[in-house]
C-alpha positions in Angstrom: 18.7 83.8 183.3 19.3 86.0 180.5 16.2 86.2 177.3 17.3 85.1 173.7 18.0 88.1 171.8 14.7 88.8 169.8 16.7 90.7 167.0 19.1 87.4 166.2 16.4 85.6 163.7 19.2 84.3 161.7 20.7 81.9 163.7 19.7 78.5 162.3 20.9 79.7 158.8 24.6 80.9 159.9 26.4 78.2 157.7 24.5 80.2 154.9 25.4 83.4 156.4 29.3 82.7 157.0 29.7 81.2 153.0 27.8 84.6 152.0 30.4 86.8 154.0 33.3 85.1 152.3 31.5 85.6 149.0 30.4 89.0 149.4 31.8 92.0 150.9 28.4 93.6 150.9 26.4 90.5 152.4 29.1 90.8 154.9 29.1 94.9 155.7 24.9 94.5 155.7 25.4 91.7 158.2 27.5 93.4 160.3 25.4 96.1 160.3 22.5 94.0 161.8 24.6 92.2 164.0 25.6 95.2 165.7 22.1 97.0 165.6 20.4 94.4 166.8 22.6 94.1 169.9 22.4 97.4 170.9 18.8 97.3 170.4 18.8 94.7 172.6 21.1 96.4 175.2 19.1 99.5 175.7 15.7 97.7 175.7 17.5 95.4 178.7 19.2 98.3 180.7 18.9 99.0 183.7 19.9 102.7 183.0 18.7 106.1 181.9 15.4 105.4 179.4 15.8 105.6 176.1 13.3 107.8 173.8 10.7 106.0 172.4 11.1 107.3 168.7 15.3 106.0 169.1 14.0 102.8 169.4 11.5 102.8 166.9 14.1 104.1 164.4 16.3 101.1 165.4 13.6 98.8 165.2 13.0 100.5 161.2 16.7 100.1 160.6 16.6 96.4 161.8 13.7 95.2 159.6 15.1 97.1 156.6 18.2 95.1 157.1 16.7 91.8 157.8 14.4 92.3 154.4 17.9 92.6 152.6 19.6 89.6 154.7 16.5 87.6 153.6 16.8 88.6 150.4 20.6 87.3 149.9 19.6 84.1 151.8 16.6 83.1 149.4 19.0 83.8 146.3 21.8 82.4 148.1 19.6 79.0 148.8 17.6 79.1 145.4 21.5 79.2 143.8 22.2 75.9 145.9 19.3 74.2 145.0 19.4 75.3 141.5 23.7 74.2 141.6 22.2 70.1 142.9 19.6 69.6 140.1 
């Protein structure tokens, strides 16, 4: 049985998500940029093949949090707009 991917923390917000990428090209390059991070990180931390340096992996993991700080970011703003929009 395969593990959930660690990296993926944005999964119960992806209606969120998919109306930002339609609204932002940026949200949606960032996103992307996670998306395929985070799967690579996750592939060489799950192979079965040649080891991967330990500081290559510690830069991805850096690269990942940066990017999920600035997904968070855009999500808050996103959700305060929302609830701001009902009121």
């Amino acid at each position: 049985m395969e593990r959930q991917n660690k990296y993926r923390k944005f999964q119960l917000q992806q209606k969120n998500i998919e109306a930002l990428e339609r609204e932002n090209s940026r949200f949606k390059r960032v996103y992307s940029e996670y998306e395929n991070i985070s799967d690579e990180l996750w592939n060489l931390e799950n192979s079965k093949n040649e080891p991967v340096p330990d500081d290559f992996i510690n830069a991805m993991i850096l690269q990942t949090s940066y990017l999920e700080d600035e997904i968070e970011d855009w999500l808050l703003q996103f959700n305060k707009n929302k609830t701001d929009i009902k009121q």
